[in-house]
C-alpha positions in Angstrom: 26.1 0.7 7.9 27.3 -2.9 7.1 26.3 -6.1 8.1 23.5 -7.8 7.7 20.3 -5.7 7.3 18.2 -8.7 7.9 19.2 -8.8 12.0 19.3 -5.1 12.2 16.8 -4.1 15.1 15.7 -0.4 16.5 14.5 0.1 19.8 12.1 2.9 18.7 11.1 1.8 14.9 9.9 4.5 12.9 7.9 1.8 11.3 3.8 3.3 11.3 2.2 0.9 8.9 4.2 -2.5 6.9 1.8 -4.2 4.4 2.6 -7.5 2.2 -0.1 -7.5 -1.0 -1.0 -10.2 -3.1 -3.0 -9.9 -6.1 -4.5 -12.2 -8.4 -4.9 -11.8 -12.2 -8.2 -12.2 -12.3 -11.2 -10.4 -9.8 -11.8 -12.7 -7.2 -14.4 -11.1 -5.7 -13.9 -8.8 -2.8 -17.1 -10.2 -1.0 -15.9 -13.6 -1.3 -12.4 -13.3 -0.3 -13.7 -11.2 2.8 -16.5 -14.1 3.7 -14.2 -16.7 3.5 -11.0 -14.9 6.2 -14.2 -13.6 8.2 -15.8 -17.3 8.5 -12.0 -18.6 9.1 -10.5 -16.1 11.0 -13.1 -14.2 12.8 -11.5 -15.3 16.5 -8.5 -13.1 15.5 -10.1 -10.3 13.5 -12.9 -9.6 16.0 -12.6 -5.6 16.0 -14.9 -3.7 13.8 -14.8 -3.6 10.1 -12.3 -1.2 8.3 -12.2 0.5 4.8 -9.0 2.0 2.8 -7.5 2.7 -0.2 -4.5 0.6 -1.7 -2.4 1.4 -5.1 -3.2 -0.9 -7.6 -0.4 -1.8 -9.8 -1.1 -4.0 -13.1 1.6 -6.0 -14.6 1.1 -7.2 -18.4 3.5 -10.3 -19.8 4.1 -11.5 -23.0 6.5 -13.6 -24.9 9.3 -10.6 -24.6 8.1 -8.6 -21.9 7.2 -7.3 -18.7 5.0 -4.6 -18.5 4.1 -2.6 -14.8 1.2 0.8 -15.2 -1.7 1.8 -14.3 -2.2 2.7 -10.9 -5.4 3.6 -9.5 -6.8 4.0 -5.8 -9.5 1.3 -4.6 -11.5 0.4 -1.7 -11.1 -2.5 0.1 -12.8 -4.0 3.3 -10.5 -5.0 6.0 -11.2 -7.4 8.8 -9.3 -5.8 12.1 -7.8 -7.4 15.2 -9.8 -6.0 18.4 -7.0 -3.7 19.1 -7.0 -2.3 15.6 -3.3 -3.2 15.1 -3.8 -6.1 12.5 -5.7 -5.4 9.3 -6.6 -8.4 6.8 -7.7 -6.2 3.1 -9.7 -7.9 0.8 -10.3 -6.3 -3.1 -11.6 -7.4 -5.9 -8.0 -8.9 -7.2 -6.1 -9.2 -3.4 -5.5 -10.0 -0.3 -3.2 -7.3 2.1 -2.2 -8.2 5.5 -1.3 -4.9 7.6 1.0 -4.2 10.7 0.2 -0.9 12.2 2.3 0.7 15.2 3.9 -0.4 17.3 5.8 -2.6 14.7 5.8 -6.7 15.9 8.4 -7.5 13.5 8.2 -9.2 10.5 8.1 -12.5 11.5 4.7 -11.5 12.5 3.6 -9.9 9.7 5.0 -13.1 7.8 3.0 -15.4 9.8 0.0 -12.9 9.2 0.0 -13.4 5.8 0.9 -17.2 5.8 -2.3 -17.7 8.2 -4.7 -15.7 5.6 -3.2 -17.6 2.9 -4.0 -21.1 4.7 -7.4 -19.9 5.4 -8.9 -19.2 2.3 -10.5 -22.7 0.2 -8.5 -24.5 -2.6 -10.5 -22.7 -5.4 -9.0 -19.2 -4.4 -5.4 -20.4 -3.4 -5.5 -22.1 -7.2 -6.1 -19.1 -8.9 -3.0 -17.4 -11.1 -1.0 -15.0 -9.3 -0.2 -11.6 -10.4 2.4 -10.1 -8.1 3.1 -9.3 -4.7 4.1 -6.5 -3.0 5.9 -5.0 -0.3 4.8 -1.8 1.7 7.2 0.3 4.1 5.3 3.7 5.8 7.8 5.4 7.8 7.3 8.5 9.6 10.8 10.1 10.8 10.8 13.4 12.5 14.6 15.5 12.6 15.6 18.4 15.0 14.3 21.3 13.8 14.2 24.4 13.5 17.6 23.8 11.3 17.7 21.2 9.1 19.8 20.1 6.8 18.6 16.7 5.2 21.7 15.8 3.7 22.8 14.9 6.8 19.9 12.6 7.3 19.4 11.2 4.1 22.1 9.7 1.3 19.7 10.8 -1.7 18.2 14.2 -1.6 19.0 17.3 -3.4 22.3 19.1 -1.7 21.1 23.1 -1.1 21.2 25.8 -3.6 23.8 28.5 -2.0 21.9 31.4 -3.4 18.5 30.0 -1.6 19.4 31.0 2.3 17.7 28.9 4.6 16.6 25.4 6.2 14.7 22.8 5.0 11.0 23.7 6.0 9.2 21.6 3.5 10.1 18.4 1.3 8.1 16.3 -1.4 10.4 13.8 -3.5 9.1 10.8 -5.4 11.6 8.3 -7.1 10.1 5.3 -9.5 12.3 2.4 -10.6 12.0 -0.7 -13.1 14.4 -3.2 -13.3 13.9 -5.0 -17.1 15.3 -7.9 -16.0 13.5 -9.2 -13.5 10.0 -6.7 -13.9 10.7 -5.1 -9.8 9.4 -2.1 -9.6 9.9 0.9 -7.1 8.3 3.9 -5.4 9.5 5.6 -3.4 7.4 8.6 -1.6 9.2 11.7 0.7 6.8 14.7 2.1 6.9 16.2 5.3 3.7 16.0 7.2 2.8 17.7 10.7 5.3 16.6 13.6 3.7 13.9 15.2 4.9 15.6 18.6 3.7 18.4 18.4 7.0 19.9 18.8 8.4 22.7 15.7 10.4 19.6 14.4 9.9 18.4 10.8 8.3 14.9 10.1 8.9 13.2 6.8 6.6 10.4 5.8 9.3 8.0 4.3 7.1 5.8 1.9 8.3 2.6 -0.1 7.2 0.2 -1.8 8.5 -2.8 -4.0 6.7 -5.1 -6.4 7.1 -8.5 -7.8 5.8 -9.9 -10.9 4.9 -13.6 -10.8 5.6 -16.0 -13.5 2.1 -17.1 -15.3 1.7 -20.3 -13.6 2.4 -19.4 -9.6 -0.3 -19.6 -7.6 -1.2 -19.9 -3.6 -1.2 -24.3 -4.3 1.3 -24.1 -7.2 4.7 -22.9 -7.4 6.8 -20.4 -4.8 4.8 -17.7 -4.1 6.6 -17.0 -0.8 10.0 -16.6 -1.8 9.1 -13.4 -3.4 7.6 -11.6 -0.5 10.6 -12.5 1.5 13.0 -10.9 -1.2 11.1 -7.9 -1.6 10.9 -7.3 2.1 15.2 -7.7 2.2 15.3 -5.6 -0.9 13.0 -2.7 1.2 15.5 -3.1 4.7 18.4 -2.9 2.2 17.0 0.2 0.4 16.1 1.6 3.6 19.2 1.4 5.3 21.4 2.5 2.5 19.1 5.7 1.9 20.0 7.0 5.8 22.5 8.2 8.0 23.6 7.4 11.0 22.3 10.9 12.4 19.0 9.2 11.3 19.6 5.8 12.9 20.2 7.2 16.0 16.8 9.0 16.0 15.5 5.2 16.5 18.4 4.2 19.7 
């Protein structure tokens, strides 16, 4: 594909869930942060209360470095739109904002996040910055029952000859860190049951990017924004050259 990826537009996204995290160097409080949207926001999050699990992902600087590890699972409470569609997460160190299919576009989920920002008091939007991340869950089923992903995808293992047989099965996880700049990568492949119901295979196509801020960007201070929006461009780009156009035309 060339072009632009940024005007690039399917008619049947494969797009089940976008996210866009912040998170703050130091605990907020998950109680506060969820109090304060709630007592904001409550005319647009009026559907019932939601929990989940996000990745945490800590990033360490010092006077040579940037350091991304530790990853853990964690709770957080959402506040949801009555339909269920829109998700505002609040944890002890962030705020997510979550798009759920059908996809509104990112524009949406840009003003989303812009609206929780503006709605939280001075105190929170002053505090340090950690990163911000980018979240892409895909869910794209191929013809089955021969597969051959290759044709699908630009990255995956070609077949072994002396293995016969189609792909039935795939789990593939790719993580990056760029040293200049501290982005790092995951990127998540495993088939999961054909959403319709049909003997096709369904690959959960999972991505995520994240941003380090510098130590004094915060929600008043600084350009937190810019970095969401190159993430997201980085995730379309990374998207777009990891398919085919036998995959693109799943989405026509």
């Amino acid at each position: 594909m060339t072009g632009d990826v940024r005007h690039v537009r399917y008619p049947r996204p494969p797009i089940i869930e976008a996210v866009v995290e912040l998170r703050f160097k130091s605990p907020v409080g998950q109680d506060r942060l969820f109090g304060e949207l709630k007592a904001r926001l409550s005319d647009r999050y009026d559907g019932k209360e939601r929990q989940i699990h996000t990745v945490e992902v800590s990033a360490v600087f010092d006077e040579d470095s940037i350091a991304t590890h530790a990853r853990r699972k964690e709770t957080i409470r959402c506040l949801s739109s009555y339909d269920g569609l829109r998700l505002l997460g609040c944890g002890k160190h962030l705020l997510s904002v979550h798009a759920l299919a059908p996809y509104p576009g990112w524009d949406n989920l840009r003003e989303q996040l812009t609206e929780a920002v503006h709605a939280l008091g001075r105190p929170i939007r002053a505090l340090p910055l950690e990163l911000a991340a980018v979240r892409y869950i895909d869910v794209i089923t191929v013809p089955a029952p021969t597969v051959t992903l290759e044709n699908y995808f630009t990255f995956v293992p070609p077949p072994i000859p002396a293995l016969p047989g189609s792909h039935t099965s795939l789990a593939f996880r790719r993580e990056s860190r760029d040293p200049g700049s501290g982005i790092l990568s995951r990127l998540d492949l495993v088939t999961v049951p054909s959403p319709t119901g049909l003997p096709n295979l369904a690959i959960r196509y999972d991505l995520t990017v994240l941003h380090p801020y510098a130590s004094d960007v915060s929600l008043t201070e600084g350009d937190w924004s810019s970095p969401v929006e190159a993430l997201h461009l980085m995730q379309r780009e990374a998207f777009e050259q990891s398919i085919t156009d036998a995959t693109r035309e799943l989405f026509r």
